[in-house]
Each structure stands twice: as C-alpha cells, then as structure tokens.
C-alpha positions in Angstrom: -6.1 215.9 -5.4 -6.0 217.8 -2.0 -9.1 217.9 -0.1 -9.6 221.8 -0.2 -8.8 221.6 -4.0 -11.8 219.6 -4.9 -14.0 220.2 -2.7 -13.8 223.9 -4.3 -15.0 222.6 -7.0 -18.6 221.5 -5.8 -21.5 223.8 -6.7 -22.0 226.4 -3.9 -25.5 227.9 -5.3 -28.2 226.2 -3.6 -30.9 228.1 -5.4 -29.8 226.1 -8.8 -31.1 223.0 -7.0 -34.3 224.7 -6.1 -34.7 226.1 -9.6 -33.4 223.2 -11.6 -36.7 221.3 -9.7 -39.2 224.3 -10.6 -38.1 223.4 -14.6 -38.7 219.8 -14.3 -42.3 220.8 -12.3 -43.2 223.3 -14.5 -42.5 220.7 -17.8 -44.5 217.9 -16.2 -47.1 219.6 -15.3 -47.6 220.9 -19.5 -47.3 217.1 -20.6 -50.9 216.8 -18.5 -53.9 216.5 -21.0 -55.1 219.9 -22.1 -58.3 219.4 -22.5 -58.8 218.9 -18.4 -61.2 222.3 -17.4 -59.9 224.1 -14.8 -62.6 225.3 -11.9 -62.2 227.7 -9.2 -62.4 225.8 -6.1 -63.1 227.1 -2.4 -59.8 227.6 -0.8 -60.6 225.1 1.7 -60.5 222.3 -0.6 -56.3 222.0 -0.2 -57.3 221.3 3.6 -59.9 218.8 2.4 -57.8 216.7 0.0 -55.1 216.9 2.5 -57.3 215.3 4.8 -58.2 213.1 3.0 -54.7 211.5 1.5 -54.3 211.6 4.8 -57.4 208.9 5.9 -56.6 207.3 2.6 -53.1 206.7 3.9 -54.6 204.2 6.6 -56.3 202.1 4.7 -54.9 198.8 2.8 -55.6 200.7 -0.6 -54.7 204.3 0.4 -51.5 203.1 1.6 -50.7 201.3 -1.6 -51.1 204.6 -2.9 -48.8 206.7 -0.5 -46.2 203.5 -1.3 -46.6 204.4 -5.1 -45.7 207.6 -4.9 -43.2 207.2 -3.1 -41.3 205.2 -5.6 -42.1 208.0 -7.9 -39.7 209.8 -6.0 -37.4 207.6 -4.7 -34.8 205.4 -6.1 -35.8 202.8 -8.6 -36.0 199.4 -8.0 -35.7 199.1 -4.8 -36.2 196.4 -2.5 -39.0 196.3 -0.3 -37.5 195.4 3.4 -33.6 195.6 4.2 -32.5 191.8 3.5 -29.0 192.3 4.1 -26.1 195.3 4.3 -24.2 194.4 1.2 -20.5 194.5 3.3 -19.9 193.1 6.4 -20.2 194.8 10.3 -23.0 195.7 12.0 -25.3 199.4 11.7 -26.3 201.3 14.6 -29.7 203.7 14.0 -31.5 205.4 16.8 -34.6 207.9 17.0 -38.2 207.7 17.1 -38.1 204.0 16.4 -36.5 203.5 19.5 -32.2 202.3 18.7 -31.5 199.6 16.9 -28.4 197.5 15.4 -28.8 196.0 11.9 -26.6 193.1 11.6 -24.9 192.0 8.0 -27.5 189.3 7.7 -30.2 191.9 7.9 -31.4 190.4 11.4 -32.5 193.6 13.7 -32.2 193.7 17.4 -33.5 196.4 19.3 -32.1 197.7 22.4 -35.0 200.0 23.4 -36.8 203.0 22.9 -36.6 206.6 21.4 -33.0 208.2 22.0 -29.9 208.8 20.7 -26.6 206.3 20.2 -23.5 206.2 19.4 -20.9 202.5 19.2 -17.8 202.8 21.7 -14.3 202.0 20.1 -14.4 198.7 18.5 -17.8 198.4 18.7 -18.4 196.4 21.5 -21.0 198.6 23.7 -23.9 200.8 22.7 -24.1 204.4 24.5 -27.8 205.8 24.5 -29.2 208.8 25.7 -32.6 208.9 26.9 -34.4 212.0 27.8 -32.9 212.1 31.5 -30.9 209.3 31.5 -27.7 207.7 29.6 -27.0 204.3 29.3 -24.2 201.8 28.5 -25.9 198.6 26.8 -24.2 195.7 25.3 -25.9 195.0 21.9 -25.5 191.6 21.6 -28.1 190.9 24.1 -29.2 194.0 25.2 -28.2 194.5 28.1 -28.0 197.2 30.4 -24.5 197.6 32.2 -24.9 200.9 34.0 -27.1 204.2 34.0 -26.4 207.2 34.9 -29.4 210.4 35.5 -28.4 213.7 34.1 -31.3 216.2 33.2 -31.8 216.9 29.2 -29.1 214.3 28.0 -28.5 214.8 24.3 -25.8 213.5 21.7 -23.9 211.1 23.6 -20.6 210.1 21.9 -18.3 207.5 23.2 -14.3 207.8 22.7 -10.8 206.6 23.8 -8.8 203.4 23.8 -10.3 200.1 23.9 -8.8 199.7 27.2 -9.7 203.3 28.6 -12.8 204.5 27.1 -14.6 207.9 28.1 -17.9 209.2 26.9 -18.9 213.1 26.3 -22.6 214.2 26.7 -24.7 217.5 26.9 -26.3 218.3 29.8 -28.4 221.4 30.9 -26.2 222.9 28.3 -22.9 222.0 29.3 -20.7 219.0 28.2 -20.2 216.5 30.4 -17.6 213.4 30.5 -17.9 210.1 32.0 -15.8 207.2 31.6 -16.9 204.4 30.2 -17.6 201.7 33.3 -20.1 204.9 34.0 -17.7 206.1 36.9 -16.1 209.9 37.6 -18.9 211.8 35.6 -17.8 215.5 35.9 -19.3 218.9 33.7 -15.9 220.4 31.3 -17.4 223.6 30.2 -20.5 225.5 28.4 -21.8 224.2 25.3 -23.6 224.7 22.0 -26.3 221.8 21.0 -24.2 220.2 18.8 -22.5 217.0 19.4 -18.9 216.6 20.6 -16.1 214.9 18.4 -13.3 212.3 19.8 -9.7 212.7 18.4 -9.4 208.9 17.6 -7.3 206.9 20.1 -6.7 209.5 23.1 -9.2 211.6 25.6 -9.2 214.7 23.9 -12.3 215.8 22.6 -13.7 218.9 20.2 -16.7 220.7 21.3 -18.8 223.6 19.9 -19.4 226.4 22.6 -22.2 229.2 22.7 -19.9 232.1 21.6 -19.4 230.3 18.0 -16.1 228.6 18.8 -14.7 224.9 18.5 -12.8 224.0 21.6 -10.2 221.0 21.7 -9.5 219.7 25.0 -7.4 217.4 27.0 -10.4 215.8 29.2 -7.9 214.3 31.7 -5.6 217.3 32.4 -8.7 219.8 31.6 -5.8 221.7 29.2 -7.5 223.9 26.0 -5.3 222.5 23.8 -6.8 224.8 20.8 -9.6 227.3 20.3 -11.0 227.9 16.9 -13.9 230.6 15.6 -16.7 228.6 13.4 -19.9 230.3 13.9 -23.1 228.0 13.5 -20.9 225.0 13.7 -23.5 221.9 13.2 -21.5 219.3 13.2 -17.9 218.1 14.2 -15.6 215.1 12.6 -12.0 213.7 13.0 -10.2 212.3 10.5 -9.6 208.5 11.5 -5.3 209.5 12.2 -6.8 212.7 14.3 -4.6 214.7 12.1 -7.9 216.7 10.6 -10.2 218.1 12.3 -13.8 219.1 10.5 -16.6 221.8 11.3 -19.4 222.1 9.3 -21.3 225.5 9.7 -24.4 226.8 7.1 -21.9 228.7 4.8 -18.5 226.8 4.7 -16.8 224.0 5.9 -13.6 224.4 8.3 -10.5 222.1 8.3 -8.1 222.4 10.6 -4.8 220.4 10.6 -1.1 220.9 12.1 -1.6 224.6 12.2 -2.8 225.0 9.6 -6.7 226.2 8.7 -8.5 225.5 5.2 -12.0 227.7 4.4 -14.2 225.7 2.2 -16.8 228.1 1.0 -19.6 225.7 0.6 -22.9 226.4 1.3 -25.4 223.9 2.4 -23.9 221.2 3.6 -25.2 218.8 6.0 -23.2 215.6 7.1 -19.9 214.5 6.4 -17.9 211.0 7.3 -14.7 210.0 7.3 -14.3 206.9 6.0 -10.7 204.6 7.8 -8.3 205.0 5.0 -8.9 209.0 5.4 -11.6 209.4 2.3 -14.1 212.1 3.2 -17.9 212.0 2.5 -19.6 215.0 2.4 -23.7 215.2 1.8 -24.9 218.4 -0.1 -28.3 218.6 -1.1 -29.0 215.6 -3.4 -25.6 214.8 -3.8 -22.9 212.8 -2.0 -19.7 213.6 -2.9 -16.2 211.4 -1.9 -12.5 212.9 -1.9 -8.9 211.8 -1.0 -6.7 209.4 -1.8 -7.5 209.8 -5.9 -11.0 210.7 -5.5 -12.8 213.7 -6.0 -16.0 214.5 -7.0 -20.1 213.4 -6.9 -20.4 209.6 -7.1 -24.2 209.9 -6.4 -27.3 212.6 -6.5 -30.6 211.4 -5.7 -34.3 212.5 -6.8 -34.5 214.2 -3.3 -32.6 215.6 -0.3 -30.8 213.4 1.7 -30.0 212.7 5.2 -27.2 211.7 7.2 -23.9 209.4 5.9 -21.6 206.3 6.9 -19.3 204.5 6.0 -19.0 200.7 5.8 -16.7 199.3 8.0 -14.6 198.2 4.6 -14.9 201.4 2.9 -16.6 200.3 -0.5 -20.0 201.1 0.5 -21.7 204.6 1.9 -24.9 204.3 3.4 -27.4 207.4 3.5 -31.6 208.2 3.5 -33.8 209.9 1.4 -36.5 210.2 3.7 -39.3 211.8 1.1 -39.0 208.2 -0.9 -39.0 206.3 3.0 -35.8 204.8 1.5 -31.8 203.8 2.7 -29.3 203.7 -0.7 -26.3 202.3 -0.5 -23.4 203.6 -2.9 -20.5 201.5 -3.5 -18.8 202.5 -6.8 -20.5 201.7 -9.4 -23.2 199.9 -7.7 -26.2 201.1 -6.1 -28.8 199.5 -3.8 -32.0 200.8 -2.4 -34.2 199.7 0.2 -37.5 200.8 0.7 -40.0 201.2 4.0 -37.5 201.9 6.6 -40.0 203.8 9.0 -42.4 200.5 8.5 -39.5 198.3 9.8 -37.3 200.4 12.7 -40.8 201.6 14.1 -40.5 205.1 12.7 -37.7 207.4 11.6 -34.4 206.6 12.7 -30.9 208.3 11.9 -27.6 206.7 10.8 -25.6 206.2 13.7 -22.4 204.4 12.4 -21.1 201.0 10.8 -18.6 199.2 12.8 -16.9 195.7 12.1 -17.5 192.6 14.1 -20.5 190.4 14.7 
C-alpha cells in the first residue's frame, strides 16, 4: 500500500475526537448518584478548589491523589519508573529536565540542564542548545568538547557522514551551520522557527523559511537545490534513503520525492518518524498510525493526546508520551508497555529526542 493511499484513509475531522469525548463525559457524568443535591455556589469556588488540588498536590496524600487520577487517564498497568527500554540502543530526551540519555538497561545519565538535543550520525556525540550557547558533548561521560555562543540558539540538528559531520541551528532567526569539530560556523539564509531536516548521508539540508516555503540546500556549494511552498510547515523529516522528503503543516501533510509531490489532506497532525527500513509514523490526535512496506493503518490510540514519536533503533518498538497521564507507551505490535512518572524521574518534562543503537 503506497504511502499517500493509506494515509488518505485516516480520519481528517478533528471535531469527531472532541465530540466523541463530550459523549463519554456527558454518560459518566449520568452514572453519578442522583440523589446528590445540586447548590448554587459562588463563582469563586472553581478558583478555590483549584487552589486547593493544587496544595493538596504537595502533600504525601494529595499527591497520591493527583497519581490516581492520573492512571484514570492514562494507560493501564503501567509501571511506575522506566526499568528498561524493551529493545536495545540508547534514548536521547531534553527540556525542562535538563537532557538526558536513557540507556537499554534503564540507567539515566544526564548531560546538563534545560535545552534542546539532538544525536550526531551514529550516535556517538550529543548536540545541545542552550539559550545562547551550543554544545557538542560526548554522552558517555559527559563531556564537553567544544562550545560555541550564538544569541537565541534553538533546534539544533546534527547531519552528514560519520567522517564529516555538520550541524544546522537557528539563530536570531536565521539558520546557521557549523561543522561538527565546532569550526567554520557561518549564517545560510532566513528562517522560520522550525527545525531543519538532514538528507541522510550528505550536507544538504531542508529548512522552512518565513515566506511559507521549504528550501533544500547544498550547505557546502550554498546551491538551492529545490524550493517548495508549505505554509505553516511545523515540522520537517527525511526518509532514511533521502529519497522522501516530509512537511507537516496544520492542514495536510506534503511529500515530495524525485519530482514528484503528494498532498495528504490531513488535518491535525503533529509528529511523524521514519523508522530505518522506510516505515512512516505519523501521530494524530490519540492515535499513532504506521505505513509502508505492508503496513497501513492505526496500531495504537490512547485515552489522551499525545506527544512526540521514535523509533527504536530495531524498528519493532515506537516510543511516544501522553503527557495528561505523566506517562511514555511503548508500541511494538501487539505489545504494549507503559511507564508512569516521567516528570518525577527526568526532573520535569522532557521531549523525545531520538533512539539510536550502540551502548
């Protein structure tokens, strides 16, 4: 089944999701006891109990509470702390928790404080962005090999060969390359706040610019090798061969490839993933879907909205958030596994930066 075939077939109403929720509310709420007498309270007391969940949340038993409802909403029977990734390789996560890598083992280092990351070819350095500074650290230790101060660095993203690595950046608005020893920074061109997109395996690099277009350029030679119009593009991805290229915008998703260009008209979607044998992920709403090679269709929808998507290193496991239930599930197949309290353990919220293999 071709990508643009199945993908077709997802659900591009939104609203249903919303609505579909206002049923389920609206049938709880009448299996409450009818006898309980309604009273006309101040309109202040919403402010009051917020308040006060809100105290409640800080003590021993409040927060048992807080933790209970939160299973309520999240996925069932999950486990309390992240023991172990259940396929081998190593998970990168940065944000308020400061950037850490999650070993297979479950073992946690981190390599500092608030920013944003992203794992070099091969996995074998860490790129981190820092308010006004990006850094090249290598994870095993942590260890710092070079910094470099640019003003307002945001969504670093490291590409190349594993012999010849370059890294693109935003900086003051533009988008910025460096190579990878942290040498011959130099500014390409204006850009859009969305985060740049390697072709796998060679410096040329996909960008989103103010005007609503996606550049692809040649960052040695400076060429524009192509210039396409995606309006609101919000996130970029390359197929693993560098054959596809992917833009996600608020309405539809683009595909470009040899020539040629594929519309999916598909509302709402927020991540996508390509896993290394060219299968696509693709996060709308509650629901993950997977396509190519055989596959097409939902293989998971969850009891909230969800957050951000990788793929194991392997490719039988996706790895995403529900952050209303505080919780990571893992979907491989059949098989599902959640883990619970991820704030509690990374320090705070924390985004899925990528699974790589190696130790």
């Amino acid at each position: 089944m071709k990508v643009k075939e199945a993908l077709e077939q997802v659900p591009v109403d939104p609203a249903a999701e919303e609505r579909a929720w206002a049923v389920i509310g609206a049938a709880y709420a009448r299996r409450e006891r009818a006898h309980v007498a309604r009273r006309r309270w101040p309109l202040v007391v919403p402010v009051v109990a917020v308040a006060a969940v809100a105290a409640a949340a800080y003590s021993s038993p409040g927060r048992a509470v807080v933790d209970a409802v939160r299973r309520t909403i999240g996925v069932e029977h999950a486990a309390p702390a992240l023991f172990k990734l259940p396929a081998p390789g190593r998970l990168l996560v940065s944000g308020a928790g400061g950037t850490w890598v999650v070993a297979a083992d479950g073992s946690k280092r981190r390599l500092g404080g608030e920013g944003q990351a992203s794992w070099s070819p091969h996995g074998l350095f860490v790129v981190v962005a820092r308010s006004d500074t990006l850094a090249a650290v290598e994870p095993a230790r942590g260890t710092v090999r070079w910094t470099l101060s640019r003003p307002g660095v945001l969504f670093p993203r490291w590409g190349g060969t594993r012999a010849d690595t370059r890294i693109a950046y935003l900086s003051a608005g533009r988008l910025r390359v460096v190579a990878g020893d942290g040498t011959g920074d130099v500014a390409l061109a204006r850009a859009a706040r969305v985060a740049p997109a390697w072709q796998p395996e060679r410096h040329v690099v996909a960008y989103a610019t103010p005007r609503g277009r996606v550049t692809v350029v040649d960052v040695d030679s400076k060429a524009v090798l192509a210039v396409h119009a995606a309006q609101g593009a919000r996130e970029l991805a390359w197929s693993p061969g560098g054959k596809q290229l992917v833009a996600v915008t608020p309405r539809v998703v683009h595909i470009w490839a040899g020539g040629r260009h594929q519309l999916l008209r598909l509302a709402g979607v927020q991540a996508v993933a390509f896993a290394r044998d060219g299968r696509l992920a693709l996060l709308h709403g509650r629901n993950v879907f997977v396509y190519g090679r055989g596959e097409g269709g939902n293989v998971f929808t969850a009891p909230g909205r969800l957050a951000g998507v990788a793929w194991s290193p392997n490719g039988r496991w996706i790895v995403t958030a529900l952050p209303s239930a505080d919780q990571w599930i893992f979907i491989g197949g059949r098989r599902l596994r959640a883990v619970s309290s991820i704030a509690r353990q990374f320090g705070g919220h924390v985004s899925l930066d990528g699974w790589v293999s190696g130790t």
